[in-house]
N, C-alpha and C positions, 0 to 999 in steps of 0.2 A: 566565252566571256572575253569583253574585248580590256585592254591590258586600262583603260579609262576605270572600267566598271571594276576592275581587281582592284585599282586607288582607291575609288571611291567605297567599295566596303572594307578596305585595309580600313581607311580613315575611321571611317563610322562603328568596326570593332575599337580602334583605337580610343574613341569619345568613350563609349559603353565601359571597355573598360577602365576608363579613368574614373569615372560617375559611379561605375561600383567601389571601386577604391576608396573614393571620397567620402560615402555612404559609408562603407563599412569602418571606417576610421572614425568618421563624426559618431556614427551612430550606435553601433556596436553590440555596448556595453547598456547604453539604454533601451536599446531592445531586449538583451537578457534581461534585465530588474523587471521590464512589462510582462515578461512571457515567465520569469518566477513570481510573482503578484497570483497570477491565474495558475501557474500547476505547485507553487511553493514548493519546488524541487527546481534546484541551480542546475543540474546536468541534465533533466529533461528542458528547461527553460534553454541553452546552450543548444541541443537535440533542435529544438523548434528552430530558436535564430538560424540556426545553420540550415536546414530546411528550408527556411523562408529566402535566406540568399541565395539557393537554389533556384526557384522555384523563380526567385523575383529574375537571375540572371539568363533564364531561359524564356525569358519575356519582356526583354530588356525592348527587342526590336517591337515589339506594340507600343512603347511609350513613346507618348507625342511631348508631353511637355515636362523637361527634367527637372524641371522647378517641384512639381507631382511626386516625384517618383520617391521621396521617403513617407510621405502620407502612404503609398499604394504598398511600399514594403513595410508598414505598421500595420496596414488592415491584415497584412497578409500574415504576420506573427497572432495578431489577433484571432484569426479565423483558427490556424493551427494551434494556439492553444484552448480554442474552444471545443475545437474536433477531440485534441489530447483529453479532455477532461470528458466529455460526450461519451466518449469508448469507456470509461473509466480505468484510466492507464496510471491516474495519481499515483505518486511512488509514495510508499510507505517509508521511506529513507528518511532517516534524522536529517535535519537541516542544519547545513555548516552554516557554524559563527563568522559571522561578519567580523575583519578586522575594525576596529572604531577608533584606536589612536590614542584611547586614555586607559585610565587604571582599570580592571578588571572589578566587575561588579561584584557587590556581596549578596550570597545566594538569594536574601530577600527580595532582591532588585532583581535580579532574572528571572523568580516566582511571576512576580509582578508586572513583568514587562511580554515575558511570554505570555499571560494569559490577557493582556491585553490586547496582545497585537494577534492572538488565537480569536479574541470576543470581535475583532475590527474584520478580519479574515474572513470569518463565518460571515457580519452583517453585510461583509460586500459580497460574499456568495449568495448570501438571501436574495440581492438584486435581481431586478431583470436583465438580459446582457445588456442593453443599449447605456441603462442607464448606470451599470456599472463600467462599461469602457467609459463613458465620459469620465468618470469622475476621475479611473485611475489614469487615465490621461492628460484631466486636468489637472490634478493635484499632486499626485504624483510625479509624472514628466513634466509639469510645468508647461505642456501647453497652452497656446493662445487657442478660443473659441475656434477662430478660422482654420487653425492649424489641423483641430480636431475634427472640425466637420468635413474639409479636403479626407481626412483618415480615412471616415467611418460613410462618408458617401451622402452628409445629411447638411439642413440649412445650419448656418449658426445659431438659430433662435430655439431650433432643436435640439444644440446642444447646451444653451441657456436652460429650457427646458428640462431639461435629464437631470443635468447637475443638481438643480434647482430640489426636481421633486428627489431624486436619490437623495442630497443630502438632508432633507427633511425624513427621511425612510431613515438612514442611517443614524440621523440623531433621536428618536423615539426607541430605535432597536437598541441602541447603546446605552438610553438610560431607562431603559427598562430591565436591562441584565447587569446596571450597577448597583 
């Protein structure tokens, strides 16, 4: 290797790991809430992320266009917790409380809140996967259409699509079990 070719992959490790850095600062945190959505366990959703930054860092040199490259490491969270849940690896683990910032609820309101966000769980489990990643993509992470369909490898009108008819699916399933 001639001492040209040593700079030039110095540099190009150099870039990779800056773009993962940047990545995992930006994004983090909202890829754990995506990957606990799908296994509702925070230390396996943490289990995936870390996975996935694996997985995405040893693949880093296939990516052509680093504008991509957080769509390819969300699909890739996505895939891993589809596989997690496929195996049936769901942890039976009680879910830690989210800190919220206000007064502590009274027991009625936690009745009430767990079994709602238990009835929302299950009707996005009902989904089919496509059309439950959009949703929790869309409305959850606040993605843009585009954003999501670079994700998931599909047109935008397909991700119009999904939304569309999941949340139609969602709203029949939810008041039918109110």
């Amino acid at each position: 290797m001639t001492s040209a070719t040593a700079a030039i992959d110095v540099s190009a490790d150099a870039i990779a790991g800056d773009l993962l850095e940047r990545i995992f600062r930006q994004e983090s945190a909202a890829l754990v809430r995506l990957a606990r959505l799908f296994t509702d366990d925070r230390n396996a959703a943490e289990d995936l992320v870390q996975e996935a930054f694996i997985r995405f860092h040893r693949s880093m040199d296939r990516i052509e266009d680093p504008e991509r490259a957080t769509a390819y490491l969300r699909s890739i969270v996505l895939n891993l917790a589809r596989d997690h849940n496929r195996r049936g690896l769901m942890s039976l683990r009680h879910r830690e409380s989210e800190p919220t910032g206000r007064a502590p609820a009274l027991p009625d309101e936690i009745v009430l809140a767990d079994e709602s966000h238990r009835r929302v769980m299950t009707a996005l489990q009902e989904l089919p996967n496509r059309q439950r990643d959009c949703v929790v993509l869309r409305f959850y992470l606040d993605l843009t259409e585009r954003q999501i369909a670079e994700t998931l490898g599909i047109s935008p009108n397909s991700v119009k699509t999904h939304c569309r008819r999941a949340m139609a699916r969602l709203e029949s399933t939810l008041e039918v079990a109110s």
